[in-house]
Chimera marker file (.cmm) of the C-alpha trace (Angstrom):
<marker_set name="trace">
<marker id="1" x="-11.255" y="-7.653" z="-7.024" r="1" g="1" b="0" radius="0.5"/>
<marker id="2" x="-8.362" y="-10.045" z="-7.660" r="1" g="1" b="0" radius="0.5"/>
<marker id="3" x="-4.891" y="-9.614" z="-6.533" r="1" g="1" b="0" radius="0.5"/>
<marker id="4" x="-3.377" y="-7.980" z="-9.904" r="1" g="1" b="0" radius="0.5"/>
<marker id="5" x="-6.189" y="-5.768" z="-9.657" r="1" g="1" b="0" radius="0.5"/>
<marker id="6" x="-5.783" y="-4.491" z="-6.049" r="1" g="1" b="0" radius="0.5"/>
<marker id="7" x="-2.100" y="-4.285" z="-6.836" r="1" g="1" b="0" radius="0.5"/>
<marker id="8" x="-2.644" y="-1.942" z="-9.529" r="1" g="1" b="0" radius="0.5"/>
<marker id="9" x="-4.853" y="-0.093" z="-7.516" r="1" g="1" b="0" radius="0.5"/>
<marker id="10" x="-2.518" y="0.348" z="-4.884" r="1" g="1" b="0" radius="0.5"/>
<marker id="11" x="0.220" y="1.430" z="-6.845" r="1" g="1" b="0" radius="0.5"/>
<marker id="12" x="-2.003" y="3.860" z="-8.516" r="1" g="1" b="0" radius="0.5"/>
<marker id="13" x="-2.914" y="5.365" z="-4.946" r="1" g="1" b="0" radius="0.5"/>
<marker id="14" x="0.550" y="5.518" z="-3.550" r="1" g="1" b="0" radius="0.5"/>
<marker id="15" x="1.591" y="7.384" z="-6.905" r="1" g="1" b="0" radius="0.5"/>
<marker id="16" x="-1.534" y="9.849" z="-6.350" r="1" g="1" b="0" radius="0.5"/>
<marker id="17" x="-0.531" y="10.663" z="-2.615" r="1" g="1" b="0" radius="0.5"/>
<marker id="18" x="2.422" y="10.452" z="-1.743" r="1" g="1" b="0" radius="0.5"/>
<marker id="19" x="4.880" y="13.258" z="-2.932" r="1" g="1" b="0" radius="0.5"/>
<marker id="20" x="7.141" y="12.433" z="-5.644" r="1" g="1" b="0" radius="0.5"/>
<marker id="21" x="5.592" y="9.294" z="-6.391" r="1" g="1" b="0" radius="0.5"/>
<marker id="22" x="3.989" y="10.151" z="-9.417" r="1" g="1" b="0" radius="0.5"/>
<marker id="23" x="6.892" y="9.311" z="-11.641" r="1" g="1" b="0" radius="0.5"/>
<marker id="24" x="8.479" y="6.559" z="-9.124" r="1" g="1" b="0" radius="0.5"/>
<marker id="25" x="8.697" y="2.505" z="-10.929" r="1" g="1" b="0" radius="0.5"/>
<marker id="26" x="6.962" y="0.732" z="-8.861" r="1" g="1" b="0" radius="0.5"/>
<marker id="27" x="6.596" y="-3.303" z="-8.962" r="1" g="1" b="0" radius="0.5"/>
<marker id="28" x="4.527" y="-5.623" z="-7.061" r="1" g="1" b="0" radius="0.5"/>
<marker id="29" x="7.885" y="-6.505" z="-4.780" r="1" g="1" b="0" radius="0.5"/>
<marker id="30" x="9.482" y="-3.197" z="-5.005" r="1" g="1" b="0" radius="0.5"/>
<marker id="31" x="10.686" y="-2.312" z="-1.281" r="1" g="1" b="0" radius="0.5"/>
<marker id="32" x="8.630" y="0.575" z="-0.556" r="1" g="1" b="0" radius="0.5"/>
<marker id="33" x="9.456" y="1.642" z="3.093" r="1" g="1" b="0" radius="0.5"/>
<marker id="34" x="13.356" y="-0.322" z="3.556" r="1" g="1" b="0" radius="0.5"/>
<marker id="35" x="13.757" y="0.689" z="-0.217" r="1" g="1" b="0" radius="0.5"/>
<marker id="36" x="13.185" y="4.480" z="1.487" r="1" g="1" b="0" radius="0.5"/>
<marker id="37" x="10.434" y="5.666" z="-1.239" r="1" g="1" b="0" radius="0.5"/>
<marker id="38" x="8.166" y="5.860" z="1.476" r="1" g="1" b="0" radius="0.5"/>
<marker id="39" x="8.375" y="6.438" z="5.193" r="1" g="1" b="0" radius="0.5"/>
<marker id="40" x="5.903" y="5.685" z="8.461" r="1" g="1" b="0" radius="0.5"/>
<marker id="41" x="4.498" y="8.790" z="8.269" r="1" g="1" b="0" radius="0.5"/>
<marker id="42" x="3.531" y="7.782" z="4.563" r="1" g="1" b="0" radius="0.5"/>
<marker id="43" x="2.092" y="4.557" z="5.666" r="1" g="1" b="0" radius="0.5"/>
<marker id="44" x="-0.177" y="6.446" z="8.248" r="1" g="1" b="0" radius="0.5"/>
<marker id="45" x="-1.698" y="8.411" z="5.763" r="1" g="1" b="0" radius="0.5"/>
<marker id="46" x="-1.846" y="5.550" z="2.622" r="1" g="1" b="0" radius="0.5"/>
<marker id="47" x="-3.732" y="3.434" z="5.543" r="1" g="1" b="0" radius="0.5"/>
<marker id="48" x="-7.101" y="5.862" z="5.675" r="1" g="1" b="0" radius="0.5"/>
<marker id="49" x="-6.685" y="6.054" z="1.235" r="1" g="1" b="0" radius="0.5"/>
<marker id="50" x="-6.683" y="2.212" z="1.485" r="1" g="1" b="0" radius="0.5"/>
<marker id="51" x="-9.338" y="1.841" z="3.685" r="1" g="1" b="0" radius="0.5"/>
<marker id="52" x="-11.611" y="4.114" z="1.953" r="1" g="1" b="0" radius="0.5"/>
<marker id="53" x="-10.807" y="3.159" z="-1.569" r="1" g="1" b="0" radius="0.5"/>
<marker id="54" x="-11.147" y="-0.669" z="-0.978" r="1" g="1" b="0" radius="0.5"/>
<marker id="55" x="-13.909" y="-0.345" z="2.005" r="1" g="1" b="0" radius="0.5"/>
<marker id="56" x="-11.655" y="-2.531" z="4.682" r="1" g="1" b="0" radius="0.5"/>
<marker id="57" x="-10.959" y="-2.023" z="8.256" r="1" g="1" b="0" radius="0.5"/>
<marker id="58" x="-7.097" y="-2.064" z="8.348" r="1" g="1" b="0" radius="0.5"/>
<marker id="59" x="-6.511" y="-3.089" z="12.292" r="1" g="1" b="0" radius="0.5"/>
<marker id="60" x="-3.581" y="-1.853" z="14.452" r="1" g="1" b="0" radius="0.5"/>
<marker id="61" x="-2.589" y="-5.590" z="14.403" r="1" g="1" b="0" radius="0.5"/>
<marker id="62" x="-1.845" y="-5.507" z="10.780" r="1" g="1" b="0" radius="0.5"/>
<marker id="63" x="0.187" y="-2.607" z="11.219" r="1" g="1" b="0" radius="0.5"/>
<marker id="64" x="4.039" y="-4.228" z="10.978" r="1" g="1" b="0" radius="0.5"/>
<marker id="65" x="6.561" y="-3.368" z="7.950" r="1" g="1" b="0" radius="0.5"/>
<marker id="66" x="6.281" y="-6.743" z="6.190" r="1" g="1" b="0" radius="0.5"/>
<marker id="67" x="2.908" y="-6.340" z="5.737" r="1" g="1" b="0" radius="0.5"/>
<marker id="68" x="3.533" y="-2.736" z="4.039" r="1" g="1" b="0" radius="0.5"/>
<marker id="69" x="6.920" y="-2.894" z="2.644" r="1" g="1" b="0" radius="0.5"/>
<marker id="70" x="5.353" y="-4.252" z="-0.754" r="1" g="1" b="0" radius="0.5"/>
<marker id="71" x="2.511" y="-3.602" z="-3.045" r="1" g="1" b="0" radius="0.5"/>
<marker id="72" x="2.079" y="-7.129" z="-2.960" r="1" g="1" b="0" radius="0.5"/>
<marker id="73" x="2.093" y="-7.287" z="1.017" r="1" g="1" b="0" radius="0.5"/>
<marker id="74" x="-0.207" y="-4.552" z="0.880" r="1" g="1" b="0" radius="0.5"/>
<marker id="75" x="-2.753" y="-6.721" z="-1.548" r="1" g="1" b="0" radius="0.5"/>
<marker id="76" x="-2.386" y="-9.214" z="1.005" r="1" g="1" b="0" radius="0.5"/>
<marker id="77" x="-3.572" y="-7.759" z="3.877" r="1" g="1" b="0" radius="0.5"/>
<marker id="78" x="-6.457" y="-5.942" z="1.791" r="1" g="1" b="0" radius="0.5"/>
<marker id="79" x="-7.311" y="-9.151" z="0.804" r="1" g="1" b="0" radius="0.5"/>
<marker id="80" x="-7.566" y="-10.687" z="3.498" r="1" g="1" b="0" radius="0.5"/>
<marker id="81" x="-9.744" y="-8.193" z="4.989" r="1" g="1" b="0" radius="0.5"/>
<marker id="82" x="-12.521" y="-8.148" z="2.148" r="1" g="1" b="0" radius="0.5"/>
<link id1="1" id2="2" r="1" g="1" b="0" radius="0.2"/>
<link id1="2" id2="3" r="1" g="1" b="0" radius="0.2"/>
<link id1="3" id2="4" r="1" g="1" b="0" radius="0.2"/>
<link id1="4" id2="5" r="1" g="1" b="0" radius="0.2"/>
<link id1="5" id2="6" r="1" g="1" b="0" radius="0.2"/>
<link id1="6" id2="7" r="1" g="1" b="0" radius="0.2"/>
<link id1="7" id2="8" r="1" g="1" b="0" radius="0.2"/>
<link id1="8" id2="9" r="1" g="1" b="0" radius="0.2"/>
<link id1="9" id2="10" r="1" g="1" b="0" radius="0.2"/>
<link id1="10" id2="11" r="1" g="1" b="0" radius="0.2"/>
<link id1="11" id2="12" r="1" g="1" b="0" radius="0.2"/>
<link id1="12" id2="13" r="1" g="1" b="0" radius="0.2"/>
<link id1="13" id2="14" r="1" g="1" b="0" radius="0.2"/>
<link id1="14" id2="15" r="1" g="1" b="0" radius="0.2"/>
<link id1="15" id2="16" r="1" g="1" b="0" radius="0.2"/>
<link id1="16" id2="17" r="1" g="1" b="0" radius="0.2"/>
<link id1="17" id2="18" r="1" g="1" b="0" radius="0.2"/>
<link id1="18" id2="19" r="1" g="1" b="0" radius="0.2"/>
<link id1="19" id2="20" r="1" g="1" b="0" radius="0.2"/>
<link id1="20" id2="21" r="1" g="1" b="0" radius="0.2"/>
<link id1="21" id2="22" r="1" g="1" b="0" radius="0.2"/>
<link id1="22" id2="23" r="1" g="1" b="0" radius="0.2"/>
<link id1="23" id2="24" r="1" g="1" b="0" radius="0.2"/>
<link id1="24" id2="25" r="1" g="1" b="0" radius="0.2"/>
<link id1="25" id2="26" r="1" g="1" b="0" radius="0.2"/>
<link id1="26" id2="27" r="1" g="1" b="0" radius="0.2"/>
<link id1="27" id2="28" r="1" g="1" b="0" radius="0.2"/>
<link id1="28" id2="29" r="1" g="1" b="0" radius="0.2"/>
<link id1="29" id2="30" r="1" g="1" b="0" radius="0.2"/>
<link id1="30" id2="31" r="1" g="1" b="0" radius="0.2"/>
<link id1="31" id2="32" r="1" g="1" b="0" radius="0.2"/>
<link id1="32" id2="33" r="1" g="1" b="0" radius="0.2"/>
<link id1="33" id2="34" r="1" g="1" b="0" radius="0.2"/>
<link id1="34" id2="35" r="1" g="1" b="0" radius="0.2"/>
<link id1="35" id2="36" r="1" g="1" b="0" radius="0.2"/>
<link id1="36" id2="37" r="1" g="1" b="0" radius="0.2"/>
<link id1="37" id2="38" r="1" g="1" b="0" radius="0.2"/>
<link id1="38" id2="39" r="1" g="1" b="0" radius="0.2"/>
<link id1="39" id2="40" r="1" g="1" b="0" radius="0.2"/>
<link id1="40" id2="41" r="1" g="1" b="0" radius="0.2"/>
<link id1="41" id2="42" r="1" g="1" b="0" radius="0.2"/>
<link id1="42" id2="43" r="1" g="1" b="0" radius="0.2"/>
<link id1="43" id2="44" r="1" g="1" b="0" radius="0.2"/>
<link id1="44" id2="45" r="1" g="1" b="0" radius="0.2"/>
<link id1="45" id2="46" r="1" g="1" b="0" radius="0.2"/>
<link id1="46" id2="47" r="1" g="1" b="0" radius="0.2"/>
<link id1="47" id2="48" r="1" g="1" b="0" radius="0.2"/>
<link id1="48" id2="49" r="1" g="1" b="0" radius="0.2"/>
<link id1="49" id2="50" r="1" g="1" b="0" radius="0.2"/>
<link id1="50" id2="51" r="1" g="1" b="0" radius="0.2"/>
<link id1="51" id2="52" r="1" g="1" b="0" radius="0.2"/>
<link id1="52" id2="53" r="1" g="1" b="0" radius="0.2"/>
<link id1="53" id2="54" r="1" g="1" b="0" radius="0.2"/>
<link id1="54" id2="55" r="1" g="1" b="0" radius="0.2"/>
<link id1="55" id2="56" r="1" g="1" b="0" radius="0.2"/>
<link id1="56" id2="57" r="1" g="1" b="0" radius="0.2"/>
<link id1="57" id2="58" r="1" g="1" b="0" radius="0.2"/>
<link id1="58" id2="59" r="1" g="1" b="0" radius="0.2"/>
<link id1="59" id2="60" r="1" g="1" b="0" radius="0.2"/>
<link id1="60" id2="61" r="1" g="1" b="0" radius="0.2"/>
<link id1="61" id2="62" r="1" g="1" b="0" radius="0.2"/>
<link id1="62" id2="63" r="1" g="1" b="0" radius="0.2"/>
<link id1="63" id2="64" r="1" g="1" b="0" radius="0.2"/>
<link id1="64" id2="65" r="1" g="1" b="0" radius="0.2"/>
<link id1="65" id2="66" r="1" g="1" b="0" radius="0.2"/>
<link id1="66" id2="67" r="1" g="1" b="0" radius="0.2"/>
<link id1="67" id2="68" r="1" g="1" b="0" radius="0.2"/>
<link id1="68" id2="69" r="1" g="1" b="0" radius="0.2"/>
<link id1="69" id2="70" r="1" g="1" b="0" radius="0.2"/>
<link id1="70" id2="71" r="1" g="1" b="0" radius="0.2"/>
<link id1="71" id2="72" r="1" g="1" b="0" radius="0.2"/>
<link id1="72" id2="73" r="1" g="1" b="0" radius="0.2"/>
<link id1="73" id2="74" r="1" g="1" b="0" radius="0.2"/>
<link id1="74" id2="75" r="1" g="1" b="0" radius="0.2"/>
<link id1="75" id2="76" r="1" g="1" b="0" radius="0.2"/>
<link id1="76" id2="77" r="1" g="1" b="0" radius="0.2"/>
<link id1="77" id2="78" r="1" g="1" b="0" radius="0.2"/>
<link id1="78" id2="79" r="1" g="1" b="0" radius="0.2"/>
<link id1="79" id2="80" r="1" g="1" b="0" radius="0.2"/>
<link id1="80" id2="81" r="1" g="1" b="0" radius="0.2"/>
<link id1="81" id2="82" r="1" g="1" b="0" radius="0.2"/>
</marker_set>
């Protein structure tokens, strides 16, 4: 997968589970957690979907707010872990 692709595909998983997401505009640099549309307990959860759904190991290392802030931070790190 590219990077539009995985972006797509996150934003498509973060709409399916997280609550009141489904109707949420969500861009490849939209602030997810400082913007407040999602929260750590969010990330927790979106971390096992992402793992699963792109077969990566997401470490505790990788585990800082830049890195999950954006969809695009989030393609990053998946990336970087295929």
């Amino acid at each position: 997968m590219n990077k539009q692709e995985i972006e797509a595909k996150v934003t498509e998983l973060i709409r399916a589970n997280i609550d009141g997401a489904e109707s949420l505009e969500i861009a490849e640099d939209t602030m997810l957690i400082t913007g407040g549309y999602i929260d750590s307990f969010d990330i927790v959860s979106l971390i096992s979907v992402f793992e699963e759904a792109f077969g990566v190991t997401l470490p505790f290392d990788d585990l800082e707010l830049e890195n999950f802030d954006t969809v695009s931070s989030i393609a990053d790190v998946i990336l970087s872990r295929q």
